[in-house]
C-alpha positions as CSV (number, residue, x, y, z in Angstrom):
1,X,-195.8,105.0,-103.3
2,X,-198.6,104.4,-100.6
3,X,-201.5,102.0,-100.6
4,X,-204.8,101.4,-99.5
5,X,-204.3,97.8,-99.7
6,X,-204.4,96.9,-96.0
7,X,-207.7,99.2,-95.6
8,X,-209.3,97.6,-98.3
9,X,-208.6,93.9,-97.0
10,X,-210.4,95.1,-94.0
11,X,-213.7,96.3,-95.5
12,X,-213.9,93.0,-97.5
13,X,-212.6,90.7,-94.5
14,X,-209.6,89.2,-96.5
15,X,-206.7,88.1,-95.3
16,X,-203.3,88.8,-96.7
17,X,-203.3,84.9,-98.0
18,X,-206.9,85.7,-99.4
19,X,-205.7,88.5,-101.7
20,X,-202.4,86.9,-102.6
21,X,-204.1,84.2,-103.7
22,X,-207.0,85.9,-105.8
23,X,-204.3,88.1,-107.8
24,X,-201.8,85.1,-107.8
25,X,-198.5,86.0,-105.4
26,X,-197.3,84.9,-102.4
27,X,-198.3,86.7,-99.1
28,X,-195.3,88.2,-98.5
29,X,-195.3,90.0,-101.8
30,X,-199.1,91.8,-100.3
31,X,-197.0,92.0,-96.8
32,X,-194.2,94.0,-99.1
33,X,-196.7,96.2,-100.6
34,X,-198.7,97.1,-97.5
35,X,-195.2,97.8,-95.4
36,X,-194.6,100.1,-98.9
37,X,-191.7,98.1,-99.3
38,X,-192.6,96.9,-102.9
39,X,-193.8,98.6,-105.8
40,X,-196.2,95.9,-107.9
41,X,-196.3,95.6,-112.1
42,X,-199.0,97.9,-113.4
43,X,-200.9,94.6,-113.8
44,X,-200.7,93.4,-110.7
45,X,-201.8,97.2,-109.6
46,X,-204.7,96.4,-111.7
47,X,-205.6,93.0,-110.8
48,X,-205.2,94.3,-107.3
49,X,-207.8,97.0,-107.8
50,X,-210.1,94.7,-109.4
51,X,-210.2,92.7,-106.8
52,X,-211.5,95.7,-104.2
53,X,-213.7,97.4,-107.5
54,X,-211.4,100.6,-107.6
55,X,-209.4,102.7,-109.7
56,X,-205.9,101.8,-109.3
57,X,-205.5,105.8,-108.3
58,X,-208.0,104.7,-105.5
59,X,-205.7,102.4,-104.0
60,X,-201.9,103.5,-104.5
61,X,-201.3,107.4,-104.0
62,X,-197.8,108.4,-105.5
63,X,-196.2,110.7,-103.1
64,X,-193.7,113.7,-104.3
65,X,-190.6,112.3,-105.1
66,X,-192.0,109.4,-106.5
């Protein structure tokens, strides 16, 4: 599954810390998910979202195979 997550940290000027801290895990589980290396809970999907005001389809695109 890809992500947007790194994008998204852009436009809102947040640091990998920043997030981790706002949805409450360590920065090297958002440094997982951005390298696609981790695959988060649905509700860390959805606090994730939240935090950038998207739809969860917005920011992780399942690929084939997935």
């Amino acid at each position: 599954m890809k992500n947007n997550i790194k994008v998204e940290r852009a436009i809102k000027s947040l640091t990998q810390e920043d997030l981790a801290n706002k949805v409450s895990v360590s920065r090297q589980t958002i440094n997982a998910m951005e390298a696609n290396k981790y695959v988060p809970s649905t509700v860390l999907a959805l606090k994730i979202a939240k935090v950038f005001n998207k739809t969860v389809e917005e920011i992780f695109i399942l690929e084939k195979g997935d």
